[in-house]
SEFI-821234 format. One record per residue: residue in three letters; x, y, z of N, C-alpha, C, CB in turn. Coordinates in steps of 0.001 Angstrom, whole numbers, plus 500000, padded with zeros to 6 digits. Glycine has a CB too. Layout:
% SEFI-821234
AlaXYZXYZXYZXYZ ...
//
This chain:
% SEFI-821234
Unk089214328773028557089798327517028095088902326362028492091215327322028667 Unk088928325627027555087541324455027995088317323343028891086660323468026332 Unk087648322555029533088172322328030708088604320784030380087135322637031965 Unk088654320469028727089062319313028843090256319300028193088209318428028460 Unk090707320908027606092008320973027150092876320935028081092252321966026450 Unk094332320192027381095220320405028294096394321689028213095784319165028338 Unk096664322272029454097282323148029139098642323275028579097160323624029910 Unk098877323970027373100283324137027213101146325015028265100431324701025917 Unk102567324266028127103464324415028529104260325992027792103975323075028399 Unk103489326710029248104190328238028669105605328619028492103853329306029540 Unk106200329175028015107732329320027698108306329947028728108088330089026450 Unk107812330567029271108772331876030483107407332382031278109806333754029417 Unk107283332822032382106288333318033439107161333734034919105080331981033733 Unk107355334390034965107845335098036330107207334112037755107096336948036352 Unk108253333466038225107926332640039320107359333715040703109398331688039671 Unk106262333346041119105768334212042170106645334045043588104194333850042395 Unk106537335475043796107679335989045126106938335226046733107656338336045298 Unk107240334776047514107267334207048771105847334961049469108833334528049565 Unk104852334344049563103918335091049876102774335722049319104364335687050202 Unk103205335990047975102460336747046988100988335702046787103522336983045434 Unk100119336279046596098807335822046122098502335564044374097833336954046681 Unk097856334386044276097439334291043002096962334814042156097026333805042890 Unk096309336316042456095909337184041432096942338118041326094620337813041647 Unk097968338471042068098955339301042246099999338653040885099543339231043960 Unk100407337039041351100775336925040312100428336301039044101466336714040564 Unk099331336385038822098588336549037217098591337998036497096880336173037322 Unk098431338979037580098518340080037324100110340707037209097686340599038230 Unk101234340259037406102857340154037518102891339703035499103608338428039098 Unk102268338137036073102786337615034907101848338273033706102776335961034981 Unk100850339120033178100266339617032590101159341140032322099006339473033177 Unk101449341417032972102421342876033177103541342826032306103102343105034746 Unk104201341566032597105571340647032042105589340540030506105551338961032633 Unk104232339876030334104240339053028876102978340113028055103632336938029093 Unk102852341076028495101966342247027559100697341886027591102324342398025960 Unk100127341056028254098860339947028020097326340620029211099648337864028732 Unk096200340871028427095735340924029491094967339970030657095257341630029182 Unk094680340594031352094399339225032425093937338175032339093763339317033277 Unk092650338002031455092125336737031260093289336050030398090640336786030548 Unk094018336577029358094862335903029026096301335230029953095057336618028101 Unk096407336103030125097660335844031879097200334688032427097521337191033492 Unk096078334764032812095485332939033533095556332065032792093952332601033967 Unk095230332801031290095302331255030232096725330392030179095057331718028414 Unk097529331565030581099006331448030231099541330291031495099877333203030307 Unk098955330919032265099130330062033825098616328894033716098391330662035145 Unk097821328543033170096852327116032828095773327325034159097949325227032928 Unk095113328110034027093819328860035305092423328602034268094101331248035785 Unk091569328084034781090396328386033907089753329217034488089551327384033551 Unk089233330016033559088238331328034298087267331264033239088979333139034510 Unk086093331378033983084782331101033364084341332466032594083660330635034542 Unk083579332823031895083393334041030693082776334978032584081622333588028650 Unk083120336420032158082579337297032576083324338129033291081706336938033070 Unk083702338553034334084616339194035085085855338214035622083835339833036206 Unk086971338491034622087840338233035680088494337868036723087913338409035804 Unk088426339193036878088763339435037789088355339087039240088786340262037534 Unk087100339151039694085994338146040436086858336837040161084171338087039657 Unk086853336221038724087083334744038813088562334793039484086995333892037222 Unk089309335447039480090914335317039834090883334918041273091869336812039634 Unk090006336378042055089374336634043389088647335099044170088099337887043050 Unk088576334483043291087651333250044041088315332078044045086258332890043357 Unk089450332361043013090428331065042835091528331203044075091311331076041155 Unk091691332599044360092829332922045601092378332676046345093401334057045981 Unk090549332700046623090510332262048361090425330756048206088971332917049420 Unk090126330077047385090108328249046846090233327738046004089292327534046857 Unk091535327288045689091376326475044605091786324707044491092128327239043693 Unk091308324200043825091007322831044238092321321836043244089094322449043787 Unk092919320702044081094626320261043731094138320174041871095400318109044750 Unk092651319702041186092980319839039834093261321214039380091969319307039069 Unk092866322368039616093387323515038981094816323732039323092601324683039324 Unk095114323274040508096737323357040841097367322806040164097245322939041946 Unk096843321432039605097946320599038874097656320784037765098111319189039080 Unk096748321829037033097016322044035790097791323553035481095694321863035111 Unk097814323959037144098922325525036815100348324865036989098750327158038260 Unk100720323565037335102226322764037775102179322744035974102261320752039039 Unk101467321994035026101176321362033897101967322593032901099405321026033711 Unk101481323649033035101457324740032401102571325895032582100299325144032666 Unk103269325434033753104237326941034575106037326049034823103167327558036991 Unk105381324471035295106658323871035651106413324426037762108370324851034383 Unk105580325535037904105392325522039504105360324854040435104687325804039837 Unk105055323715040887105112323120041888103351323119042284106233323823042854 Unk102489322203042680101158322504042856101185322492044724100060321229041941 Unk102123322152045198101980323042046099102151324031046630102050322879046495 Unk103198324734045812103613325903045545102282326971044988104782325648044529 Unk101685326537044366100310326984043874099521327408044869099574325985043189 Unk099279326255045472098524326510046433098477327518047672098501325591046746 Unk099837327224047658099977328600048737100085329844048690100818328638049361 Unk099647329976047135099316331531046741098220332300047058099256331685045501 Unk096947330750047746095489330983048002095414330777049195094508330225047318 Unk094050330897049655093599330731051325093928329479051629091976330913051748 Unk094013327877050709094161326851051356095211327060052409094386325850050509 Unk096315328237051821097753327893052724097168327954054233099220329238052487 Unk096041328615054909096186328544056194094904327247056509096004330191056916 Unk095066326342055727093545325598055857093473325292056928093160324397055111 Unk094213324720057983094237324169058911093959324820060194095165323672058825 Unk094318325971060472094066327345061096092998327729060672094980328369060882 Unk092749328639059551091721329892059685090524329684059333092025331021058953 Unk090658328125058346089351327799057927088533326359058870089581327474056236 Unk089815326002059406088905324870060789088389323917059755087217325706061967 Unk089105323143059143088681322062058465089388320896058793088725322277057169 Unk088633319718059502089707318834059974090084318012058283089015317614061476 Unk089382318028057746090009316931056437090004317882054926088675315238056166 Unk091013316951054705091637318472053335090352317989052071094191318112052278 Unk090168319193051850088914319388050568089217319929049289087781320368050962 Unk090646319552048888091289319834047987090632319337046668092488319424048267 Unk089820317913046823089131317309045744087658318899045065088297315453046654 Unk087426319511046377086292320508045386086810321828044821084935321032046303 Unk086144322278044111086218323288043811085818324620044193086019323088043139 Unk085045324342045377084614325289046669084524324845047633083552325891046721 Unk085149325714048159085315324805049860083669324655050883086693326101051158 Unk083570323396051474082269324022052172081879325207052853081975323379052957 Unk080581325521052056079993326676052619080099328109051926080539326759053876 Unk081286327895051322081718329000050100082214329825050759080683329701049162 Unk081708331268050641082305332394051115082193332478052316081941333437050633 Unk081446332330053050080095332295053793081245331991055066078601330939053263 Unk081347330634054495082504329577055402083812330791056211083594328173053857 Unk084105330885054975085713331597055092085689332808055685086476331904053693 Unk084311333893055451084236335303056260083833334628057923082725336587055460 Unk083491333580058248083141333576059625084189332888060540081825332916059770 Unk084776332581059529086538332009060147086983333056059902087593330705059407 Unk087264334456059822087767335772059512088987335247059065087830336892060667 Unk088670334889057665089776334378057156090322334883055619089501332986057211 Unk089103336049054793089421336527053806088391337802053673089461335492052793 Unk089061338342052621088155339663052187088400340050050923088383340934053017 Unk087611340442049944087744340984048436088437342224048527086326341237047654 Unk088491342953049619089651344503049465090845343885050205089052346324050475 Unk091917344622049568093578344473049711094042345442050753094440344835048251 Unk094789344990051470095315346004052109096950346182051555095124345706053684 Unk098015346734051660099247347152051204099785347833051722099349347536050306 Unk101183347500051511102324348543052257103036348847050897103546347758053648 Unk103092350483050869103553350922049784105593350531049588103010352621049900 Unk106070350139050711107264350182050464107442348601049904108088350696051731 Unk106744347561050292106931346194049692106691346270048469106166345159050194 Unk105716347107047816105518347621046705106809348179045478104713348588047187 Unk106990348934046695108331349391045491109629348535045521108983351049045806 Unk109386347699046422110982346725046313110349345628045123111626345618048274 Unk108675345474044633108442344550043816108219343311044297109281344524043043 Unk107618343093045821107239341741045811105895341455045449107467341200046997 Unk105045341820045054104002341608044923102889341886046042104129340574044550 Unk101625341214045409100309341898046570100718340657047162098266342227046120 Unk100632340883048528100744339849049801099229339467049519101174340573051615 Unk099364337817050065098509336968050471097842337417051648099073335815050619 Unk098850337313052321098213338162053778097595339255053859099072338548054662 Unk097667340337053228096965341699052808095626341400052195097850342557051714 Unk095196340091052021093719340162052050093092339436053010093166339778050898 Unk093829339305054125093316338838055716092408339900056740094780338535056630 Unk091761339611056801091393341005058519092257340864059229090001340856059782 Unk092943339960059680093627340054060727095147340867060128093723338502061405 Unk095213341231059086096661341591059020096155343701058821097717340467057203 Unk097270344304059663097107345650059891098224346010059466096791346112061160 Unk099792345863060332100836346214059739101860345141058912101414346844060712 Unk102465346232058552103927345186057952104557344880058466104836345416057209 Unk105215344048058985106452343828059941107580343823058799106395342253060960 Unk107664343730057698109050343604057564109810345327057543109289342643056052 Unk108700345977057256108709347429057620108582348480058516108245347717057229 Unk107437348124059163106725348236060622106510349372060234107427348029062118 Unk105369349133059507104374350628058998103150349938058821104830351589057337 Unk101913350696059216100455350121059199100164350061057383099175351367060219 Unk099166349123057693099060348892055818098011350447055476097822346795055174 Unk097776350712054458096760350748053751095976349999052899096934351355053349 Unk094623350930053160093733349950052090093010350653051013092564349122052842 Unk093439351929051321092406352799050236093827353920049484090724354039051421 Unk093301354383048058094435355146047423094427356905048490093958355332045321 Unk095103357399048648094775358750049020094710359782048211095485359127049814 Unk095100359090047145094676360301045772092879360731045440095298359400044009 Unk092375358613045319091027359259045288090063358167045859090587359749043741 Unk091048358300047068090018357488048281089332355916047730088431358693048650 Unk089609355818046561089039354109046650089970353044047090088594353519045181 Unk089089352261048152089583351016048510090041350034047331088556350405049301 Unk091150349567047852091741348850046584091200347230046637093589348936046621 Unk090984347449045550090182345547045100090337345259043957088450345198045156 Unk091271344316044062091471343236042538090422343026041579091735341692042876 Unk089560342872041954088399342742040790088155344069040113086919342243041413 Unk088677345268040693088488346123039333089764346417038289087977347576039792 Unk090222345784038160091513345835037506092368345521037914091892346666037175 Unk093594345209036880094682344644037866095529345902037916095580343189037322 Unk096524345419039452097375346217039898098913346403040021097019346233040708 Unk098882345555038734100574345824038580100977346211037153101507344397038945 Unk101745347026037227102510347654038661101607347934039651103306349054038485 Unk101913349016040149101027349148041611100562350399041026101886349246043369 Unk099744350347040019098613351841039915097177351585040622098147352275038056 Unk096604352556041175095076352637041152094864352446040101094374353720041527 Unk093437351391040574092360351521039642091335351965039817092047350690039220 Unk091159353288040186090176354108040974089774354898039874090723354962042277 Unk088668355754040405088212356763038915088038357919039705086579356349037847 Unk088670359146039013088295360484039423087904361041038739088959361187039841 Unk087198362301039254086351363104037997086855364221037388085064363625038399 Unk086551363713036302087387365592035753086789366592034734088981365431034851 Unk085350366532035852084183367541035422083033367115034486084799368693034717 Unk082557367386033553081505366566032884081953366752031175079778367222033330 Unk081163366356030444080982366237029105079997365853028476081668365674028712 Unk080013366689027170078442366243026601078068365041026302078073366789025437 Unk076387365457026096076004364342025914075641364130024026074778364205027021 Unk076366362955023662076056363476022347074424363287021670077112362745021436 Unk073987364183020977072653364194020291071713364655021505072211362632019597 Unk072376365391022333071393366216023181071854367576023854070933365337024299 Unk071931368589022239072210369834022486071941370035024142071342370742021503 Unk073318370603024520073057371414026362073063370201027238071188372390026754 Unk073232369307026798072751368269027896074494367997028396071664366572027118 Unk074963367125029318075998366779029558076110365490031038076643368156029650 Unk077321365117030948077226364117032419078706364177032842076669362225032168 Unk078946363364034010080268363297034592081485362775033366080136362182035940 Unk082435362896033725083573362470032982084277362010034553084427363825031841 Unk085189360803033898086141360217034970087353360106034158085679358737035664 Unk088366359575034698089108358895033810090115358141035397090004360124032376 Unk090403357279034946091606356583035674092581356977036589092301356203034921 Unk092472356627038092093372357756039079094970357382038835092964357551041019 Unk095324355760038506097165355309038505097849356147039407098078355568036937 Unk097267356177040055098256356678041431099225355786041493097559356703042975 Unk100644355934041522101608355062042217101942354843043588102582355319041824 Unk101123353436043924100716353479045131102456353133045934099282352276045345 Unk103305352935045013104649352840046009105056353530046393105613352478045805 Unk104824354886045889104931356432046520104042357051047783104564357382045356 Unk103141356340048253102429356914049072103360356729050540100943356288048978 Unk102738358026051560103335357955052633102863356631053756103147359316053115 Unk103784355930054248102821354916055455103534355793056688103233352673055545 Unk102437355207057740102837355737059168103554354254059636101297356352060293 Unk104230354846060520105474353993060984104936353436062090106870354756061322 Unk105549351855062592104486351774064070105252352207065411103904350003064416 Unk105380352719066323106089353029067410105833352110068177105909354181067946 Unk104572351453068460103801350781069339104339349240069144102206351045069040 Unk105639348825070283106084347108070136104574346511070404107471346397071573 Unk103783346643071320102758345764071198102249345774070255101967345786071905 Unk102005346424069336101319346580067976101768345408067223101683347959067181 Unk103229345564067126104057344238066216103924343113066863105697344334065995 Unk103939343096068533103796341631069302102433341047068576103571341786071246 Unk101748341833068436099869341784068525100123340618066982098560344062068126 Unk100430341595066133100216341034064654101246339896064714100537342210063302 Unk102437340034065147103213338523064728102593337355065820105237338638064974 Unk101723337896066538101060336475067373099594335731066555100438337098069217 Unk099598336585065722098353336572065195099112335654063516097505338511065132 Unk099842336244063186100739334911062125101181334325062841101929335118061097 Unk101306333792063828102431332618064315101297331539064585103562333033065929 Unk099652331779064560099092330934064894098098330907063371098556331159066387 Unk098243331865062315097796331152061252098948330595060647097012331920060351 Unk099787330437060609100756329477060091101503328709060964101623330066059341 Unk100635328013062358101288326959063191101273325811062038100402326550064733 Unk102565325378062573102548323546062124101489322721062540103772322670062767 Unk101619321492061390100185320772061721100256320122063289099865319391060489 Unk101487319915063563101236319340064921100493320193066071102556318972065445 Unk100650321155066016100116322513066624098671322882066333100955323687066098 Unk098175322388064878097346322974064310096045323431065280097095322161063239 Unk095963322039066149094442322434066768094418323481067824093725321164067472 Unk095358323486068550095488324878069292095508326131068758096527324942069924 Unk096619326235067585096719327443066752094830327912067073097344326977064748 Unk094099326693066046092996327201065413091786327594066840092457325914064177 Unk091502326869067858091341327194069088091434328910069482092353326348069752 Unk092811329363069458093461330373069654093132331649068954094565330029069467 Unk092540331180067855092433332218066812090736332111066606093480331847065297 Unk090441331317067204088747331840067559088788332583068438087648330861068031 Unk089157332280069696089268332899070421089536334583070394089906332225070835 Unk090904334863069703091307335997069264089763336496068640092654335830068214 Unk089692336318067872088519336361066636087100337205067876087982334060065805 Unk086782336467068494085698336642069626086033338233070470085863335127070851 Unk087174338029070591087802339129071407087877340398070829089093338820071764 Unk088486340204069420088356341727068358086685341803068207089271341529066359 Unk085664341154068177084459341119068111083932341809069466084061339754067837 Unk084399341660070515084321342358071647084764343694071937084800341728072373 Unk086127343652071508086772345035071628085925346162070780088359344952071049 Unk085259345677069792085276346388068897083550346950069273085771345592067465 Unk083359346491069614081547346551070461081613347516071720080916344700071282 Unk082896346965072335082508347470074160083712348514074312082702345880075704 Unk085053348042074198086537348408074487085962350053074146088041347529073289 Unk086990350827075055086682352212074596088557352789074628085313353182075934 Unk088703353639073910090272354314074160091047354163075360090250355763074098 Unk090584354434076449091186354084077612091655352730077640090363354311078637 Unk091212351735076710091930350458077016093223350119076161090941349327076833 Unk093532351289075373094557351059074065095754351182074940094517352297072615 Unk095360351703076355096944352056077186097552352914075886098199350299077694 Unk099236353244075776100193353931074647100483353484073714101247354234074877 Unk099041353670072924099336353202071755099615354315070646098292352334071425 Unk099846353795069003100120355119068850099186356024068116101265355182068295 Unk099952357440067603098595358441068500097357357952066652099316361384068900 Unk098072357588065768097437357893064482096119356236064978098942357790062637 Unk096093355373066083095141354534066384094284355145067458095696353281066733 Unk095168355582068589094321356459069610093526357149068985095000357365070462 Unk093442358111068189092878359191067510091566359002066921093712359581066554 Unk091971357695065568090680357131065150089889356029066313091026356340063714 Unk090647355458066920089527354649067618088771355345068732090108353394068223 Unk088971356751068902088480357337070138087431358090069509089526358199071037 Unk087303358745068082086528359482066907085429358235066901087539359826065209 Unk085837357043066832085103355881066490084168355312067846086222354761065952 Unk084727355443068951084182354824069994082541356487070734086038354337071306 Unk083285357125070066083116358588070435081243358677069803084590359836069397 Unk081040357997068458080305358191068031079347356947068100080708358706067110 Unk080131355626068306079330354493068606079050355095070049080085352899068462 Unk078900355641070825078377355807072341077395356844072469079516356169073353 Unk077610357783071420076556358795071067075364359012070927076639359092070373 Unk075396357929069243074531358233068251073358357286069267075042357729066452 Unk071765358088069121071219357099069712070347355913069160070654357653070471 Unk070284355481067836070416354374067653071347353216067510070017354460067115 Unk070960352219068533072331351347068420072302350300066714072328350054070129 Unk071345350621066289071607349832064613072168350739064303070423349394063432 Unk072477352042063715073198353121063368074775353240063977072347354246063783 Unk075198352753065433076185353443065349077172352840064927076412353967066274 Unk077244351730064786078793351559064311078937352190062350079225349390064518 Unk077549351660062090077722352435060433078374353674060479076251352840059637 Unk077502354922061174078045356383061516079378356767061903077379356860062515 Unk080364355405062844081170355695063352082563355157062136080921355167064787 Unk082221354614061012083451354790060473083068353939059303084744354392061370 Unk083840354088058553083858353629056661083968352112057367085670354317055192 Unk083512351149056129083624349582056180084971349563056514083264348683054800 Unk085962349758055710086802349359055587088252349795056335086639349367054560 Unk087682350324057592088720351313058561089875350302058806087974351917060255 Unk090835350580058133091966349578059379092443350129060656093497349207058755 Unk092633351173060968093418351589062371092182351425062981094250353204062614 Unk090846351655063404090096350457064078090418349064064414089183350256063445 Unk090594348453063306090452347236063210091998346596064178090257346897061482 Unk093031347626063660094512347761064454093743348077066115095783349457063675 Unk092910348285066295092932348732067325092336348072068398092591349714067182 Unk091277347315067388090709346194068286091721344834068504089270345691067568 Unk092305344665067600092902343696067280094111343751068801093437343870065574 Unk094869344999068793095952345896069817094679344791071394095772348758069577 Unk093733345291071346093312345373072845092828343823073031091972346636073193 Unk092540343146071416092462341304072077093259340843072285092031340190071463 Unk094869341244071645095752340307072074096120340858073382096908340058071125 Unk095928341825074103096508342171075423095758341304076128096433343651075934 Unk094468340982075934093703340133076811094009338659076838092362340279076487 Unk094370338439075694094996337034075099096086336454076188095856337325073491 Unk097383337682076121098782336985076856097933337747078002100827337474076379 Unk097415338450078719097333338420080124097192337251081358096427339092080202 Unk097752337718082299098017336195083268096746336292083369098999336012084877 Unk095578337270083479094216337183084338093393337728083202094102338153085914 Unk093179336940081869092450337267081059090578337840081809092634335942080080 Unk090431337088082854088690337133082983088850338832084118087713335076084172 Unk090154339229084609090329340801084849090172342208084267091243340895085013 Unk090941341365082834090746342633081953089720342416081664091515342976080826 Unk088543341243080772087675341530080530086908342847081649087224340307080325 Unk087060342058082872085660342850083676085731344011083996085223342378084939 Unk087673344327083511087820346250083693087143346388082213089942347213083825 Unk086250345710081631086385346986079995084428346685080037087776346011077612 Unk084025345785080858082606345535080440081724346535081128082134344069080785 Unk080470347144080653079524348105081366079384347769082255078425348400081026 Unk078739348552083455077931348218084961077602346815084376076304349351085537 Unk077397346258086058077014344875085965075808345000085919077404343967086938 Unk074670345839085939073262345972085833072964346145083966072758347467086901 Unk073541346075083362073349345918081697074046344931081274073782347086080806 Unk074284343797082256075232342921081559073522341767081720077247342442082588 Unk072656341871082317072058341174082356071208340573080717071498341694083399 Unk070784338422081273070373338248079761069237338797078922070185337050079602 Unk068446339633079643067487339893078705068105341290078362065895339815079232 Unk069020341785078603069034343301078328069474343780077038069868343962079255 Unk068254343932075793068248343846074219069435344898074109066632344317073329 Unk069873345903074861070478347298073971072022346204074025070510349502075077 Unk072741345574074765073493345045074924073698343735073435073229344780076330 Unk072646342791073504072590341773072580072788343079071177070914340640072739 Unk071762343995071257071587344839069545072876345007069465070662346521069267 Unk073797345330070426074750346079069781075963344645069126075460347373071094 Unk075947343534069411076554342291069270076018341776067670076071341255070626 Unk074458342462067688073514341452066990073995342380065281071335341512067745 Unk073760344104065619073139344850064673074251344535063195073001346590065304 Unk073644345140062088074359344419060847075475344935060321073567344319059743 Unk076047345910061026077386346058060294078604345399060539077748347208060365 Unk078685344560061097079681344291061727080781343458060628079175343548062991 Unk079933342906059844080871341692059038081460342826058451080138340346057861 Unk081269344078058045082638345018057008083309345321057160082786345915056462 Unk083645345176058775084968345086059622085651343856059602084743345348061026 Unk085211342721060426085558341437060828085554340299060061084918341170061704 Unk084409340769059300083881339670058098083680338362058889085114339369056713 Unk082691338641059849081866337669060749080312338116060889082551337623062278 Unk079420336956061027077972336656061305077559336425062231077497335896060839 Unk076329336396062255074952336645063652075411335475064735072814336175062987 Unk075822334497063963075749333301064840077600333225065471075109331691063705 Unk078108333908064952079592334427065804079619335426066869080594335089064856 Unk078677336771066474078559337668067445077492337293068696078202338899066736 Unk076958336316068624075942335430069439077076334935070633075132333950068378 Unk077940334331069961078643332961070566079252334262071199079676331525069548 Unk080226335190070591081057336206071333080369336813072642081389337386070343 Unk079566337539072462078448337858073496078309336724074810076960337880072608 Unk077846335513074431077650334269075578079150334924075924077415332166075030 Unk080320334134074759081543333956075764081750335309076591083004333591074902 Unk081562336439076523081784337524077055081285337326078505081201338590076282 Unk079850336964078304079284336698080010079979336220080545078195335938080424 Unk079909334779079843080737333850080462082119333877080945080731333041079791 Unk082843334823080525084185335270080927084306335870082290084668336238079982 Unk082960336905082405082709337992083437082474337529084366081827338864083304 Unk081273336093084715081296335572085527082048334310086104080481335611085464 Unk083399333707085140083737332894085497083238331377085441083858333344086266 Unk082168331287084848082171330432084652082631328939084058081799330805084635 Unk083049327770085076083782326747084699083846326418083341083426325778085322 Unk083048326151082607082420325007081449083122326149080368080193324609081326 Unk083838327351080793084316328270079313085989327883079804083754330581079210 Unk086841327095079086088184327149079442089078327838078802088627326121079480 Unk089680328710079199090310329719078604091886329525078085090190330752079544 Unk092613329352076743093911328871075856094619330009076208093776328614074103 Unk095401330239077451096431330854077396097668331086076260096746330435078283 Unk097958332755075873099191332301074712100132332260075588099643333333073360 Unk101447331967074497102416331448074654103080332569075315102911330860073552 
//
């Protein structure tokens, strides 16, 4: 739609459910009205530029700027702030650390760039198959790192189909209902005009992902962990600067755990996190290149890792003697020293953002603060939670 039309006023569109994300419901309201997606946005009054989609949907949920909002109010009768909080602006104040609202652009500073080092978004979804089948839509929150389980369920999310293992991501199709859009193979087929010749065949997995099994959480700290972790991306603005404080902090700490922490620090947790993070820690301690091990030790996109690091920052978080636990989980004090490279490599090496969706100059700062924790030093002041 050219960007100087104005949008008509659509007749009917399914008002999006409490939470739900903006491609979730383009992809609702496309489901609804028989329409496919690029049309669904048209319907919404969304401009999406020629080419994928889906990508464009993906970039409008992590930012979109008050004119596209007020031309989806123009077009729906929605509310443009209601809009808005279908996208990443809703935690602007928290996750993206922006003291003044940048609602006037159309990309927030820094772009993506910005928002993965505030671990504040990611292009794969995570999901709980039972929110699924009650029909609320893809959570907003399910494309956070920081979000692992459901609380309204208290079952860990998934992020990948188990039919045929692909991680689920909006940009390859949409997902509502809730089918995969994964591809499995179902053997090969010819090739035409080359007697004997042949190649793979796929076709479409539609797994109904509301049917899949979730594991349940046993572990109350697990739920303490994650609802402390929303209570400070959605503090009030009066709160805001601590929230956001708090959640670097956090942020630094899963960056730590996830480097140093070994199983023994999960204390009783439960066994489907013990299991993988001990497989995981098992092989980062192994393998003897330290650029290699975290790749070797688990898929990008592991969540019960990520549950797991997440489990052992917030214990450090509410502890009365945060700079204790650190110094029960850090190596001999003879490798904590500053020149000692195997220590920095393992802070520095490049996999790390496919977990955390953080950069060189975060795992830098994490590392300092880590020393700095160990030895106490004044000039690091430490935000007790609540």
């Amino acid at each position: 739609m050219n960007g100087r039309m104005r949008p008509r006023r659509t007749v009917w569109v399914p008002l999006p459910h409490p939470g739900e994300s903006l491609v979730s419901w383009t992809d609702r309201t496309g489901a609804a009205l028989g329409l496919p997606r690029a049309r669904a946005a048209e319907a919404l009054g969304l401009e999406l530029p020629t080419g994928n989609p889906g990508l464009s949907l993906q970039n409008l949920t992590r930012w979109i700027s008050d004119e596209a909002a007020a031309r989806v109010h123009a077009a729906t009768g929605v509310p443009a702030e209601e809009v808005i909080a279908l996208t990443v602006r809703r935690f602007q104040r928290t996750a993206l650390s922006l003291d003044e609202p940048f609602g006037t652009k159309k990309e927030p500073p820094g772009g993506f760039r910005m928002l993965s080092k505030q671990h504040a978004y990611r292009y794969l979804s995570l999901y709980c198959p039972q929110c699924l089948g009650e029909g609320r839509g893809w959570q907003l929150a399910w494309c956070l790192p920081w979000s692992v389980v459901c609380l309204r369920h208290r079952r860990y999310l998934h992020i990948d189909c188990p039919n045929c293992g692909t991680p689920l991501d909006h940009r390859h199709g949409t997902l509502a209902p809730a089918l995969c859009t994964g591809w499995v193979s179902t053997g090969s087929k010819p090739v035409p005009g080359r007697p004997g010749a042949s190649r793979p065949a796929h076709r479409r997995c539609r797994k109904d992902l509301s049917r899949v099994p979730a594991t349940r959480v046993h572990d109350q700290r697990m739920l303490a962990a994650q609802q402390y972790v929303y209570s400070l991306l959605t503090a009030p603005e009066a709160d805001s600067g601590g929230a956001r404080r708090k959640l670097l902090e956090m942020r630094l700490l899963v960056i730590f755990a996830t480097r140093l922490a070994t199983v023994e620090h999960l204390g009783p947790a439960d066994r489907a996190v013990i299991r993988r993070f001990g497989a995981f820690t098992a092989v980062r301690k192994s393998h003897p290149n330290p650029a290699l091990r975290m790749v070797m030790a688990r898929r990008p996109w592991e969540t019960r890792i990520h549950a797991a690091a997440i489990l052992i920052a917030h214990q450090i978080a509410v502890s009365g003697d945060p700079h204790a636990v650190l110094r029960s989980m850090l190596p001999p004090p003879t490798r904590l020293a500053p020149s000692t490279d195997e220590l920095a490599a393992t802070f520095q090496d490049a996999d790390w953002e496919h977990v955390a969706s953080t950069f060189e100059p975060a795992t830098l700062e994490a590392l300092n603060a880590v020393e700095r924790k160990a030895q106490g030093h004044a000039g690091w002041r430490w935000s007790p939670a609540p």
